[in-house]
MIDRENRO-462645 format. One record per residue (C-alpha): residue in three letters; y, x, z. Coordinates in steps of 0.2 Angstrom, whole numbers, plus 2048, in hexadecimal, padded with zeros to 3 digits. Each point is the difference from the previous one (the first is absolute). Layout:
% residues N
ALAYXZ;...
//
This chain:
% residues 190
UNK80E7DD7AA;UNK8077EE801;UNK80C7F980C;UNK7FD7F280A;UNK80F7F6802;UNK8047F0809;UNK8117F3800;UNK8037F680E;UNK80E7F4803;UNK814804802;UNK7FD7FF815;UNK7F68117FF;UNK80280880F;UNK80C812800;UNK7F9810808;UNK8098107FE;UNK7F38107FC;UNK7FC804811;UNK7F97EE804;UNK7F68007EE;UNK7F9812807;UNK7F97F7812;UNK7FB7F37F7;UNK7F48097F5;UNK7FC809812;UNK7F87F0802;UNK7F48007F1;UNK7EF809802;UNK7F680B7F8;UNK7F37F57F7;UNK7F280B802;UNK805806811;UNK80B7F2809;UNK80480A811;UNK80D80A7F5;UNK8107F97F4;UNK8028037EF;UNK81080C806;UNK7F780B80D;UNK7F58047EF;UNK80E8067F8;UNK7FA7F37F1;UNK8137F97FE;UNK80980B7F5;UNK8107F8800;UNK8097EE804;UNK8107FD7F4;UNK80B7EE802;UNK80C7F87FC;UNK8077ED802;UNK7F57FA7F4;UNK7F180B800;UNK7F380A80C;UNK7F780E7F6;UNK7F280A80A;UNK7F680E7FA;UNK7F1803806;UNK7F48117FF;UNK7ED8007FD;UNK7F680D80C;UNK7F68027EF;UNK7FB7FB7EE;UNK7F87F3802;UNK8037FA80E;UNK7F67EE806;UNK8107FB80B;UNK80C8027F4;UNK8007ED7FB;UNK7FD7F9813;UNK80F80D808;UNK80B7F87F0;UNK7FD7ED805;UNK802803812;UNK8118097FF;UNK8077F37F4;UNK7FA7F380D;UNK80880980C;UNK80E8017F8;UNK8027EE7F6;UNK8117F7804;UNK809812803;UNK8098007F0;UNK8007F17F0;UNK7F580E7F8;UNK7F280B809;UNK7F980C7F4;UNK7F380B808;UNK7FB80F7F5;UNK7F080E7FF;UNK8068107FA;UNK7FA8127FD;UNK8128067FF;UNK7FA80C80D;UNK7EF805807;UNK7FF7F7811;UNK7F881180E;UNK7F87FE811;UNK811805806;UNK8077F27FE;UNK7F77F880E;UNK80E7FD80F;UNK7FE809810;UNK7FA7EC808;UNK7F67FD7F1;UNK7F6811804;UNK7FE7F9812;UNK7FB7ED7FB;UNK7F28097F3;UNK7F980C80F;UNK8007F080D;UNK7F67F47F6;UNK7F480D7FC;UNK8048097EF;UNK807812801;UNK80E8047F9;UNK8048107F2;UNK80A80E806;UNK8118017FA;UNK80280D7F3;UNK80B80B80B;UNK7F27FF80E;UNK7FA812804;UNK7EC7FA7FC;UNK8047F97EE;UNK80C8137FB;UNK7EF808808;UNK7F57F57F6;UNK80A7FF7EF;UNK80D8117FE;UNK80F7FE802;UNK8047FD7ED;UNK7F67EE803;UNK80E7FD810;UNK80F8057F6;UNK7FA7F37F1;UNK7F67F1808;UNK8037F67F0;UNK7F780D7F7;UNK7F37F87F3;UNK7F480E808;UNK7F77F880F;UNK7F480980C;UNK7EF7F8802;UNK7FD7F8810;UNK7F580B805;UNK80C80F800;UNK80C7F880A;UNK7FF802814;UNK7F47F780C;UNK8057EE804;UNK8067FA80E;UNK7F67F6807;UNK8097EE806;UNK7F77FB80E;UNK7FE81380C;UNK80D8097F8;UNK7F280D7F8;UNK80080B7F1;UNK7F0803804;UNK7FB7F37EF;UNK7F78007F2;UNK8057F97EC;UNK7F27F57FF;UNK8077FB7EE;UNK80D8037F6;UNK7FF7EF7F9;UNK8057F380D;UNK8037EC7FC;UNK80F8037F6;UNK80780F7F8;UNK80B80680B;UNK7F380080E;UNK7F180C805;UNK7F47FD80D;UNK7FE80B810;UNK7F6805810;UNK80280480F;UNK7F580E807;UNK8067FE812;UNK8027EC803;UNK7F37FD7F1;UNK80C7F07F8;UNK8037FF7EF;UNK8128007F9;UNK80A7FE7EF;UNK80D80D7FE;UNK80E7FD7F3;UNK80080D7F3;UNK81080E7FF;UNK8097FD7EF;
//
């Protein structure tokens, strides 16, 4: 993919890593705002120096239609960091649902969307083998509707049915709850 770079003027401002991390804390998700790029587990890596801020960032999927907005708004973000902000797409590694952060997980459930299981979670070993758990970047991936039942975000229910596999974006299918009768998305386990 191409970079995105920017220069700014000499007075840049100097963060060290940690600031640039909380900073990309602040930018959203473009599709779903209520959680940051970082609680995604999209950034893949932040490198800088006195000249130049490189950030990697990792797509959920192929394809993905956020790809170009979550590149603009991290380079925003980030613009006046460094003389040269360079903000990168790579599939140097297949980004999981595990990468999602503990907070992130939390955020998704609250504002409605229910979050996968982690890989090491005793539902998904039950659902996948064990031989799925030990390689979650396998290129093998279970259907979602061999997975375990969703939970559902609003009651707390696994008491829910996959309505689709097929939500508004890839990495998204479509729920119900049997018990509380609301719809939900649930991100897919990768």
């Amino acid at each position: 993919m191409t970079i995105e770079q920017r220069s700014v003027p000499r007075r840049a401002a100097r963060l060290d890593a940690a600031a640039v991390w909380a900073a990309l804390g602040e930018v959203p998700d473009p599709e779903i705002p209520v959680v940051s790029v970082v609680d995604l587990g999209i950034v893949r890596s932040v490198e800088l120096d006195a000249a130049r801020l490189r950030v990697e960032l990792l797509p959920t999927f192929v394809g993905c239609p956020a790809v170009e907005a979550m590149r603009a708004a991290v380079a925003e973000r980030l613009a006046g960091v460094r003389p040269t902000v360079e903000v990168e797409i790579t599939f140097a590694e297949p980004w999981t649902s595990d990468r999602i952060t503990a907070l992130g997980r939390e955020r998704l459930r609250a504002s409605g969307f229910a979050p996968p299981e982690p890989a090491a979670s005793p539902d998904r070993a039950a659902a996948t083998g064990p031989a799925l758990v030990a390689r979650p970047s396998s290129v093998f991936l279970p259907l979602a509707t061999l997975g375990p039942a969703a939970t559902c975000p609003y009651c707390g229910s696994r008491n829910t049915r996959l309505e689709s596999a097929f939500g508004p974006t890839l990495c998204r299918s479509i729920h119900h709850c049997l018990d509380c009768r609301q719809p939900f998305e649930q991100f897919k386990t990768v």
